[in-house]
C-alpha positions in Angstrom: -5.1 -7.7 -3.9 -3.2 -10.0 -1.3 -0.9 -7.9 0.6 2.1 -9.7 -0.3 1.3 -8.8 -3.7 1.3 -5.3 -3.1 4.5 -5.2 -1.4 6.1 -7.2 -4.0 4.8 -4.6 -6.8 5.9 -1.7 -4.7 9.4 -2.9 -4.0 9.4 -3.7 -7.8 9.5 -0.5 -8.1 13.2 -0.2 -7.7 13.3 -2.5 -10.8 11.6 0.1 -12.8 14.0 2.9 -12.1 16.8 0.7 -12.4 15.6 0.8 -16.3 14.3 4.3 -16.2 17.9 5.3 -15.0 19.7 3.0 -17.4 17.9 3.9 -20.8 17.0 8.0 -20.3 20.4 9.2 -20.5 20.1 8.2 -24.0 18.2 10.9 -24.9 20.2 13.7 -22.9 23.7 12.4 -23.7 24.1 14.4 -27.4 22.8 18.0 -26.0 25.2 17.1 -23.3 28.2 16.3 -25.3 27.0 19.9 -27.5 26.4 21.9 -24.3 29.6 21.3 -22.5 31.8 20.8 -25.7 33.3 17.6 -24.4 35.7 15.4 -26.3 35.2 12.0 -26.4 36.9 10.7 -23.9 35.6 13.4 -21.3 31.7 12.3 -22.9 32.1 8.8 -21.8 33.6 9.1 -19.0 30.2 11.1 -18.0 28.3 8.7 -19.4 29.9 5.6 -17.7 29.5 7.0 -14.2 26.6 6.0 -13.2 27.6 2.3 -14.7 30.8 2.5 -11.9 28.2 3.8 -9.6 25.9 0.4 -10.5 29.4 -1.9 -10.1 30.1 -0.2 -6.7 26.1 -0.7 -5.7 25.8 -3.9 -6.7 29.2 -5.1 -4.6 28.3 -3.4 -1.4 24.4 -3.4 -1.2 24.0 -6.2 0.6 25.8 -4.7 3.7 23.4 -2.0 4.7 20.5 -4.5 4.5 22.2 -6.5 6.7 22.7 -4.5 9.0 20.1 -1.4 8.9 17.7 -4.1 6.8 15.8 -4.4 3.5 13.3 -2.1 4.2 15.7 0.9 5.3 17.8 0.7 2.8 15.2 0.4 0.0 14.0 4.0 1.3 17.6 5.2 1.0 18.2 3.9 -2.6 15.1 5.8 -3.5 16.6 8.9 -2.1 19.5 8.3 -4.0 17.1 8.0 -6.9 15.5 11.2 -6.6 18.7 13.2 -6.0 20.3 11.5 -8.6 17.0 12.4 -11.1 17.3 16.1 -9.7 20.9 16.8 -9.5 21.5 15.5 -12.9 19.2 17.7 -14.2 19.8 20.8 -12.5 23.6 20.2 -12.9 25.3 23.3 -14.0 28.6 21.8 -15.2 30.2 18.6 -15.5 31.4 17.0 -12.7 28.5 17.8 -10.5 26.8 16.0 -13.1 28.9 13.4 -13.4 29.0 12.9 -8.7 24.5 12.8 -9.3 24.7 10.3 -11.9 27.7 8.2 -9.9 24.6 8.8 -6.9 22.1 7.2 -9.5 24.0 3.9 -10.1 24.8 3.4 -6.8 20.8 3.2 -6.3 21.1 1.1 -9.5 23.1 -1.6 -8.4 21.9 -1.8 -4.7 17.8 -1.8 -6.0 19.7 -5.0 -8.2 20.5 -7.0 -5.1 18.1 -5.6 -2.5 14.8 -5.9 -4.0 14.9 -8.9 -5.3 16.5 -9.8 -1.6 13.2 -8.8 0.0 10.5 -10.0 -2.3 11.9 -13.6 -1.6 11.9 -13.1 1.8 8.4 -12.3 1.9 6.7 -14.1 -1.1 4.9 -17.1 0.1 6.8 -20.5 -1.8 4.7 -21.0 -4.6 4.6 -17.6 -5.8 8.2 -16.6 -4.9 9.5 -17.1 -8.3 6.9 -15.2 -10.4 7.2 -12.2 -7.8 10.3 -12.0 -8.4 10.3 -11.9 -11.7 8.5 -8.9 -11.7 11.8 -7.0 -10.9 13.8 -7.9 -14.2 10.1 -7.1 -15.6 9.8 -3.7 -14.4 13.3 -3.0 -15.7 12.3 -3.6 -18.8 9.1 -1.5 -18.4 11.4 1.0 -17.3 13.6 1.4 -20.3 10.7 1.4 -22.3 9.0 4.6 -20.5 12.2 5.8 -20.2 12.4 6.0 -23.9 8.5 7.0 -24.7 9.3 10.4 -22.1 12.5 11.3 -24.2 10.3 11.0 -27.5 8.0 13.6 -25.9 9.8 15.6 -24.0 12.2 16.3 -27.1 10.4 19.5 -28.5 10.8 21.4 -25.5 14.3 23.0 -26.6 17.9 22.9 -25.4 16.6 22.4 -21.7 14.5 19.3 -22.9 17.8 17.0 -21.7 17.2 18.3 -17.9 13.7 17.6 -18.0 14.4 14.0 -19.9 16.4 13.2 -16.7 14.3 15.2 -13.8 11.3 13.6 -14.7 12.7 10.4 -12.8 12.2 11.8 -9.5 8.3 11.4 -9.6 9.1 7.7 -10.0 11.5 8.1 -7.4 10.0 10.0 -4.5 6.9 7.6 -4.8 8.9 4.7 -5.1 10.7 6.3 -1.8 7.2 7.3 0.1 6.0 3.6 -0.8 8.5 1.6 0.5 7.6 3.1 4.0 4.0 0.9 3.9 5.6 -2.5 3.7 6.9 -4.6 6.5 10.5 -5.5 7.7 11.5 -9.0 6.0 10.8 -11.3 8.8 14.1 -13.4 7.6 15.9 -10.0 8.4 14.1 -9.9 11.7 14.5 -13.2 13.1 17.5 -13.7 11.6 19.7 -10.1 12.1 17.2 -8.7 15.2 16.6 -11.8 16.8 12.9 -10.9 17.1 11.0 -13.7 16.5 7.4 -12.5 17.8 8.3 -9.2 15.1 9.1 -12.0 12.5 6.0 -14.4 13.0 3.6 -11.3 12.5 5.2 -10.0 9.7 4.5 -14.1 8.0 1.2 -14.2 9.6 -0.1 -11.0 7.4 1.4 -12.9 4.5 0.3 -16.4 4.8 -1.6 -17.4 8.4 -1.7 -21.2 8.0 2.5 -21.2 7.1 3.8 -19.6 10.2 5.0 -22.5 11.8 6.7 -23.6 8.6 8.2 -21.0 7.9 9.2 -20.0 11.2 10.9 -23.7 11.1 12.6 -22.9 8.2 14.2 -20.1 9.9 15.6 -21.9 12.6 17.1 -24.9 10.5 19.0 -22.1 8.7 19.8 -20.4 11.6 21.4 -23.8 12.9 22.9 -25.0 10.1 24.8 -21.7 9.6 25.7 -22.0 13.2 27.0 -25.5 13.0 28.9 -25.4 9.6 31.6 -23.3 8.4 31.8 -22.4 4.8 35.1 -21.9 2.4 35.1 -20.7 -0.7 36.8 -23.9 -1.8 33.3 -25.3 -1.6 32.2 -22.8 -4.9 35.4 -24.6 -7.0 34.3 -28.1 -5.7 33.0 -30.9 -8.2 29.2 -30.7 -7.2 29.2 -26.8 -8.1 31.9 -25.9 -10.2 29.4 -26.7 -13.2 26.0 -24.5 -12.2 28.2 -21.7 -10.8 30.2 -21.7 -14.2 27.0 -21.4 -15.6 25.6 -18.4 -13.6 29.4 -16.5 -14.1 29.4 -17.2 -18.1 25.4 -16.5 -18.4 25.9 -12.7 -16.8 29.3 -12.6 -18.6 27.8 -13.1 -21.8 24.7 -10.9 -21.4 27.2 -8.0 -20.5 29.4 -8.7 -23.6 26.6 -8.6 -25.7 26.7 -5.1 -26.0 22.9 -4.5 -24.8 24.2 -1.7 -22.7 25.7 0.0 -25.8 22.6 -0.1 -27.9 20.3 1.2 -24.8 23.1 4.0 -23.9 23.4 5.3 -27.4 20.7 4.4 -29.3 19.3 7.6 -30.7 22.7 8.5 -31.8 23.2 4.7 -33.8 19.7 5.8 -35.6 21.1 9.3 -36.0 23.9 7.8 -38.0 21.7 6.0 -40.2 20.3 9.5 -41.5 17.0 9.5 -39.2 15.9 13.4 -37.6 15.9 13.5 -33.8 12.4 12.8 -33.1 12.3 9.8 -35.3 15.4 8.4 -33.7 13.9 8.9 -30.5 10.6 7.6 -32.0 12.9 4.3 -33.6 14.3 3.9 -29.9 11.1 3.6 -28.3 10.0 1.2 -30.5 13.3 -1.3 -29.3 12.1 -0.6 -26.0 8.9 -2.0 -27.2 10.4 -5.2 -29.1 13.0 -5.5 -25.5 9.9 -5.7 -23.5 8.1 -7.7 -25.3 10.7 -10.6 -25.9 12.0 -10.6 -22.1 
């Protein structure tokens, strides 16, 4: 396997417990609601932290790979993973639970920009798009598992909710121990460290005969960034008011879609319709099946 490959897969990663993360509380949120007698209001405002958590992520990820790079904070996200996975489950009453799973979807929605971030930046041209893809993929994969685990993990009593959630630290603390074998993004190096000679062997691992090139590439954008100053009147001008409308209105729409909803609560919606436990769980995995399958 090219090594590019493997770093993209690793990395990745961080797409998988971005679904794992999303999905298994789906499992764990009635015993919750039962073991803490929560009203509603109190219940989803537990189960909507770690979606604040993903908001807050997803705003103010990009800064620490900036500064302290991709690489760094990609090890930190998957420490946030892992404590998330094990304070969640270990949580002895609410808000503690609520701060760990806040902790998870701050990993949630900086694995959203930062991966993705880093596989570009080291994905040779022709296969940037496809390995990139595999982050949305692995999502998807990772609601999926998520849901298979809750099926199985269900018969172990009124503690199988802790386990539903702490088994995401295995995920986690490899996804964490991984990330230390890849390489700094060379964009990050030449373009944040000023360290060219770093930069050109990180691309020459990749891709030998496209050093030069992209090296180049580097320095045009370097210059051109240095030489032009952007507003944001330029987003509301004529030649990209229509594709950035686009882009807004496509994540709008896939938010107010309700998928989130379903993948939350779906055990419960199949509970309603007069299905056990294990065959709700059993009926969820299968969506996770069908989601995967038609992403």
């Amino acid at each position: 396997m090219q090594k590019h490959i493997f770093w993209s897969l690793t990395v990745a990663l961080g797409g998988f417990l971005f679904g794992f993360d999303t999905a298994v509380i789906s499992g764990a949120e009635q015993p919750i609601q039962r073991l803490w007698a929560l009203d509603e209001w109190s219940h989803g405002l537990a189960m909507a932290m770690a979606l604040y958590g993903t908001v807050i992520g997803a705003m103010l990820g990009g800064l620490p790979a900036d500064r302290y790079g991709r690489k760094r904070t990609l090890f930190w996200i998957g420490l946030f993973y892992l404590l998330s996975a094990m304070g969640s489950a270990l949580a002895p009453e609410l808000y503690s639970f609520m701060f760990f799973r806040f902790l998870g979807g701050l990993g949630v929605g900086a694995s959203s920009v930062v991966a993705p971030m880093y596989i570009s930046e080291i994905a040779p041209a022709g296969s940037r798009g496809r390995l990139v893809a595999l982050f949305q993929f692995n999502i998807v994969l990772g609601i999926l598992i998520a849901y298979v685990s809750n099926y199985f993990l269900a018969g172990l009593g009124e503690s199988a909710w802790r386990w539903m959630l702490g088994v995401e630290g295995i995920p986690a603390l490899a996804f964490s121990l991984l990330v230390l074998t890849v390489p700094r993004s060379p964009r990050w190096l030449y373009l944040h460290q000023r360290d060219e000679t770093a930069a050109r062997e990180v691309i020459a691992r990749i891709d030998p005969a496209a050093v030069d090139t992209r090296m180049d590439a580097l320095r045009d954008y370097q210059a051109g960034q240095a030489s032009t100053k952007v507003s944001m009147g330029i987003f509301f001008s004529r030649a990209f008011r229509l594709p950035i409308l686009l882009a807004f209105f496509f994540a709008f729409f896939n938010q107010v879609s309700g998928i989130n909803a379903i993948i939350y609560y779906a055990p419960r919606i199949f509970k309603v319709t007069g299905l056990a436990v294990d065959n709700a769980l059993l009926s969820t995995s299968f969506l996770g099946l069908f989601n995967l399958i038609f992403t």
